[in-house]
C-alpha positions, 0 to 999 in steps of 0.5 A: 397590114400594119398594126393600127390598121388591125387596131381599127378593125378590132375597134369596129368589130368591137363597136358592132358587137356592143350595137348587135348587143344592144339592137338584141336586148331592146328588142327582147325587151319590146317583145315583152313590152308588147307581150304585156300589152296584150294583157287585158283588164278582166272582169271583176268577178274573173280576177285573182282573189284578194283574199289570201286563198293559200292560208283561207280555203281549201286545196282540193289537188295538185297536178305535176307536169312532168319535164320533156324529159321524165327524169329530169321530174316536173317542170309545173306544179299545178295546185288549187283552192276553193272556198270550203262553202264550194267544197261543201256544196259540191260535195252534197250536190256533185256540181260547184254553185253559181259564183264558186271561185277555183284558182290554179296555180301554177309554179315552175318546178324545181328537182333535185336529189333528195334523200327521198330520191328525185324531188319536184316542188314548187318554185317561181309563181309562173301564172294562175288560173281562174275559173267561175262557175257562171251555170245561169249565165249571169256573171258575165257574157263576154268572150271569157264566158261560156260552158257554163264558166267564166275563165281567165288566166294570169301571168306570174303575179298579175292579179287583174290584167289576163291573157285569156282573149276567148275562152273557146280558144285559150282554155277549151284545148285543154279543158274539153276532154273533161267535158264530161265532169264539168270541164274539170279533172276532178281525178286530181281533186281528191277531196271531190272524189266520191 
């Protein structure tokens, strides 16, 4: 084969690469477009906070995911806040009152070796939780509502816009073997801990 026939074939391979490359990105990027686009206004009542929840409330705990792998340490931190008229409430009564906002963070984790040993702390915000004690009802009564919460997830920053469709089948999976505590882990909540 002469030379500028091996030229030519090399040039195309080339041009197809740049195209597969090209294809590949924008269909990444339509894949997170329409992710995105599945994302629904939420009620206002279910909405992140505006208020700085991380300086003005309380931390009630703090939950680590461990990595697929143990010893490569956490691969989530999940932390969450109330207001402390929640806390108090619930603290004399057992139960959050109506209208009690809980919000869970959740941060990718990052581990490291430290003089400590193997350390996970918090990294990049990957989304949060929000939960609303809605015991009466009357919150709301859509399909973010039942069991007596309101409930909504938020992807990285986005603080009105949830991915929670239907509270029955994006938050109960893991919600419901805490049935028994109002849906909520209270062991990793020591300050609900009597």
């Amino acid at each position: 084969m002469p030379v500028t026939s091996h030229v030519w074939i090399g040039a195309l391979a080339a041009v197809t690469l740049v195209v597969a490359v090209v294809a590949v990105a924008r269909a990444q990027d339509e894949l997170k477009a329409d992710a995105k686009s599945q994302l629904v206004e939420a009620e206002p009542v279910l909405q992140v906070p505006a208020v700085d929840y991380r300086r003005e409330w309380v931390q009630v705990g703090t939950f680590s995911v461990l990595a697929d792998k143990p010893a490569e340490g956490a691969k989530q931190l999940h932390i969450v806040y109330t207001a402390r008229e929640n806390l108090e409430t619930y603290l004399k009564t057992g139960r959050f009152p109506d209208g009690a906002v809980l919000v869970k963070d959740v941060f990718a984790a990052r581990t490291e070796a430290l003089t400590t040993g193997t350390a996970s702390y918090a990294g990049d915000l990957a989304g949060r939780f929000v939960l609303v004690k809605d015991g009466a009802g009357k919150l709301g009564a859509g399909p973010r509502f039942g069991e007596g919460w309101g409930w909504a997830f938020y992807e990285g920053a986005e603080m009105k816009r949830t991915a929670t469709t239907n509270y029955k089948n994006d938050c109960l999976g893991c919600h419901e073997p805490a049935r028994g505590q109002d849906f909520l882990y209270v062991q990793g909540y020591p300050l609900l801990r009597k």
